[in-house]
C-alpha positions, -999 to 999 in steps of 0.1 A, spaced: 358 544 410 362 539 450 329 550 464 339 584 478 351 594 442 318 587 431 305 616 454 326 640 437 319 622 400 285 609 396 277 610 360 252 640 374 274 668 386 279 688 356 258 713 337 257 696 302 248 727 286 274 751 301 302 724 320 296 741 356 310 725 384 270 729 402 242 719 386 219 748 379 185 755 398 158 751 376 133 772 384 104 763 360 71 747 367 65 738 331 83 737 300 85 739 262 72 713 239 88 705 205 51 697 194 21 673 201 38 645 187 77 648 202 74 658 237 107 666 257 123 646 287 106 673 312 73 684 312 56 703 341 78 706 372 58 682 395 66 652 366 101 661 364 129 692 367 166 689 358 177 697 394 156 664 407 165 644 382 205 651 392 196 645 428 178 613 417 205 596 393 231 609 421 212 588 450 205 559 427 241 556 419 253 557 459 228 533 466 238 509 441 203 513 424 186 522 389 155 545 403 158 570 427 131 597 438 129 625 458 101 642 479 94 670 502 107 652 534 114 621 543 81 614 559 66 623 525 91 595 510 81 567 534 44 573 529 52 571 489 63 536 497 37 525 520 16 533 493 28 507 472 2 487 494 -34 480 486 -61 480 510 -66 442 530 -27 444 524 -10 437 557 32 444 564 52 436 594 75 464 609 105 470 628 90 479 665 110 507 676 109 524 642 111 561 638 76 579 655 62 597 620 66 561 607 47 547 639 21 579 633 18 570 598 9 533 600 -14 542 635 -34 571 623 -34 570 586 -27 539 567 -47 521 592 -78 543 579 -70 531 542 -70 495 552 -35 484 557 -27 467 588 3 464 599 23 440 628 50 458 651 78 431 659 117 428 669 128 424 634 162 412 655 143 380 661 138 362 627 113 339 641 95 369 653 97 379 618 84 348 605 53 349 631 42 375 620 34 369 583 -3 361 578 -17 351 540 -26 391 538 13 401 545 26 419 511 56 440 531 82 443 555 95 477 568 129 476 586 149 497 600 181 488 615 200 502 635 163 515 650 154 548 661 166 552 690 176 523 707 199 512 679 185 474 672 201 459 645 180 438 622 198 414 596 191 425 563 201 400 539 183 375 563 155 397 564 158 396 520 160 362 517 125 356 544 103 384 523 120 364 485 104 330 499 70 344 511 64 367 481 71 401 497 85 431 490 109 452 516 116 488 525 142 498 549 145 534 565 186 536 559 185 573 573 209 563 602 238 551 579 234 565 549 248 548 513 281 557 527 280 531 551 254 505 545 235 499 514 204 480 518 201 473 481 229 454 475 216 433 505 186 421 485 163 452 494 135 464 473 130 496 485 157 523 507 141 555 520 157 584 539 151 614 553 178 634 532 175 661 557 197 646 582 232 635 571 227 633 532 219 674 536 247 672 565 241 713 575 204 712 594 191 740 559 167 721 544 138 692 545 135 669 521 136 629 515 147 601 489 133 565 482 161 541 453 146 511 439 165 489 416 131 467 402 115 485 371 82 475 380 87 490 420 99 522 399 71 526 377 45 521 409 67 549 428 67 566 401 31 568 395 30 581 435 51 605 433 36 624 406 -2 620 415 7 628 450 28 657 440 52 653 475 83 661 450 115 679 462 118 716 451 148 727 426 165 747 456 161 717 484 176 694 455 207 717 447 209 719 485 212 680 493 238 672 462 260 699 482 260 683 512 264 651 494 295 660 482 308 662 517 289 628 529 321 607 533 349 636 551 317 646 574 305 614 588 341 598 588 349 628 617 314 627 631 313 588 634 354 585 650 339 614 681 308 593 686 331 560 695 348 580 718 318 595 733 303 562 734 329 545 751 333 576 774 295 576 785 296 539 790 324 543 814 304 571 833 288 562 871 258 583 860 252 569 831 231 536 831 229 523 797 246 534 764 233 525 730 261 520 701 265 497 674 304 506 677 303 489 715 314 454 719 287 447 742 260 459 718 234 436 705 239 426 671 269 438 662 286 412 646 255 416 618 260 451 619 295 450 614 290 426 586 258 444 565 274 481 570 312 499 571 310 515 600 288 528 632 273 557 624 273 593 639 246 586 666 241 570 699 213 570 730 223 568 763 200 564 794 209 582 827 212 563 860 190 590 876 153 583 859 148 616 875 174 635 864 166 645 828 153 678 833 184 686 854 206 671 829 190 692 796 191 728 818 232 721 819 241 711 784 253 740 764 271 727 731 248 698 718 214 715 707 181 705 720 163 701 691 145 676 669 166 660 638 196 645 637 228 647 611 237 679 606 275 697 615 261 705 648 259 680 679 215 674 684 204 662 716 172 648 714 143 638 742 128 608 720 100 603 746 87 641 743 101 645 705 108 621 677 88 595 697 61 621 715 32 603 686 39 567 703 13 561 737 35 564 771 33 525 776 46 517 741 75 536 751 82 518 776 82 483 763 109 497 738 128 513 767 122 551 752 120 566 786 122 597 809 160 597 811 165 581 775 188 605 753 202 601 717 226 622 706 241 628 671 271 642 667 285 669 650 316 678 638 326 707 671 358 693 691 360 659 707 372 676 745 347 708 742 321 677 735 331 657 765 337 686 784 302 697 780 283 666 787 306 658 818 297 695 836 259 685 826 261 652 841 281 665 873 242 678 882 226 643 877 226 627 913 
C-alpha cells in the first residue's frame, strides 16, 4: 500500500472485538488474569493498554520500524532514550537542538554522569572530532530547531556503524510522512507527537520506533520502570490526528514555500530559514533524505530592535509555545522554546532578539500574508 493508505489502514485501526472504525479507549489500570501460570497480553496499565499498543504498532509501521513506544510527552520520550546510556558514557549532539533537549543533557543527565559534546552535525568532520573512546551515542536532529540545519543522516549512520555507536534522531520537524530516519540506518526516532502527529494543539504526548530487538527490550525496560507512558485518551487522540497527517501537512507545507519565498523577498526581513529555499544550506541532503520541506520556517527581522513592535501587530499566527497544530504558532525561540539555553549560546547559533519561527497552519494563504505584511509595516 502507498504510504498515505497506510494511515487510513494500519493493521491497528479496528476494534477486533466489535469491527469499529476507532479503536476503543481503554480505561483500565489493570486487568484479568487467566491464572498464575497463563497470563494475558496486558497486565497493569503502566506495562501495557490496548489503546497504546494501537498507537505503538501504528507509529512503528509509518516509521518503517518493528517497536514503537509512547510516553507522556515528547520530552519524556527523549529522556527514555538518553537513558539507554550508562554513566562515564559520553554522546555527541546536534548544537542547535531543541532547548528541553539542551535542558536535559545540561541539568540532568550531566548529574547522572553522561557527558555530552554540542557540535554542527552539518560538518561530518566535526562529527568525527568529537568522538572520544567514552562516545556510545549520537543525537541528531536535522532540520534543527530553529534555524533549520540539515544534518546527513545516512552519513551520520554509516560514522556511528564504524565507531560502534548507536543514534537517535528528534524527527518531530518532518514527521514519518516526510523523512524516515530508520530506513536511513537510524537506531532510534523520537517525537514530540504533540505537534504535527496530534495535528490540532489538544494533547501532549511523545513516541520513540526502534527497529533492533535488543534497543526495544532496553526501551522497553524504561518505559515501564519509569512509568512516563501515554494515557488511553492522549493515545486515541494522536491516531486521530494521524489519520489526517498526510492532507494536513501537504496544505500546511505548500503555504509555508510561499511564505518563505514571500518573507525572503521582504526589505524588512534580514534572513529567512527554509529547507524549501534554494539558497538554504544543505538542501540538496535534505531533499535527498526527506519528501518534502516541512510546515515550518524562522525568519530574522532586519530591525534587531523591532521584535516587540513586530509581536504587538500580529493577529492571525498565535504567540505561543509548540508548533504543528491547524493553527499558524509564532514562536520567540530566544524567550521560549530556547529560554533554558544561556544568552551567549544563543547567540553563537544565531537564536536572537529578532529571530522568529513560524509554523504554519492550515488558515488562508492571503489572510496569512496579509497579516504578517501589516505587522511588518511597523518594523522600521
Amino acid at each position: 500500500m502507498d504510504w498515505e493508505t497506510r494511515l487510513i489502514h494500519s493493521g491497528y485501526d479496528l476494534c477486533e472485538h466489535t469491527g469499529a472504525v476507532s479503536i476503543p479507549i481503554y480505561h483500565a489500570s489493570t486487568f484479568r488474569q487467566p491464572s498464575i501460570d497463563n497470563f494475558g497480553p496486558f497486565e497493569y496499565g503502566r506495562s501495557g493498554n490496548p489503546t497504546r499498543q494501537a498507537l505503538e504498532g501504528l507509529m512503528a509501521v509509518l516509521e518503517g520500524g518493528m517497536y514503537g513506544f509512547a510516553f507522556s510527552s515528547g520530552m519524556a520520550a527523549i529522556s527514555s532514550a538518553l537513558s539507554l546510556l550508562c554513566a562515564g558514557e559520553h554522546l555527541v549532539v546536534s548544537r542547535d537542538v531543541y532547548g528541553g533537549t539542551y535542558r536535559a543533557l545540561t541539568g540532568l543527565f550531566n548529574r547522572f554522569g553522561i557527558t555530552h559534546s554540542f557540535v554542527d552535525t552539518s560538518d561530518l568532520d566535526a562529527i568525527q572530532a568529537a568522538i572520544t573512546a567514552q562516545t556510545k551515542a549520537l543525537f541528531l536532529e536535522t532540520p534543527s530547531n530553529p534555524i533549520l540545519r540539515i544534518t546527513d543522516l545516512a552519513a551520520c549512520a554509516s560514522i556511528a556503524k564504524r565507531h560502534g555507536l548507536f543514534t537517535i534522531v528528534d524527527n518531530t520537524f518532518m514527521t514519518p510522512y516526510l523523512q524516515r530516519p530508520l530506513e536511513l540506518g537510524i537506531d532510534v526516532v523520537v517525537h514530540s507527537a504533540t505537534k504535527f502527529l496530534g495535528g490540532h494543539s489538544d494533547t501532549i504526548a511523545g513516541v520513540a520506533v526502534v527497529n533492533d530487538e535488543l534497543l526495544a527490550r532496553r526501551l522497553r525496560m524504561v518505559q515501564n520502570t519509569f512509568g512516563a507512558v501515554l494515557g488511553p485518551q492522549d493515545c486515541w487522540l494522536v491516531q486521530r490526528g494521524i489519520r489526517t497527517l498526510k492532507v494536513r501537512m501537504d496544505a500546511q507545507q505548500e503555504k509555508a514555500a510561499k511564505l518563505a519565498a514571500w518573507l525572503l523577498a521582504h526589505p524588512k526581513v534580514a534572513a529567512v530559514y527554509y529547507p524549501g529555499l534554494s539558497a538554504h544550506p544543505g538542501r540538496e541532503v535534505h531533499a535527498a533524505q526527506s519528501s518534502g520541506p516541512g510546515c515550518v520556517l524562522s525568519f530574522t527581522l532586519a530591525d534587531r530592535q523591532g521584535a516587540r513592535a513586530f509581536l504587538e501587530r500580529v493577529r492571525l499566527p498565535l504567540l505561543a509555545v509548540s508548533l504543528g497544530g491547524v493553527e499558524s504558532i509564532l514562536s520567540h525561540p530566544t524567550t521560549m522554546s530556547h529560554a533554558s539555553m544561556p544568552k551567549k549560546y544563543q547567540e553563537i547559533l544565531g537564536i536572537e532578539e529578532s529571530l522568529f519561527r513560524l509554523s504554519v497552519g492550515l488558515e488562508s494563504y492571503a489572510d496569512l500574508e496579509n497579516d504578517l505584511a501589516q505587522a511588518l509595516d511597523i518594523v522600521d
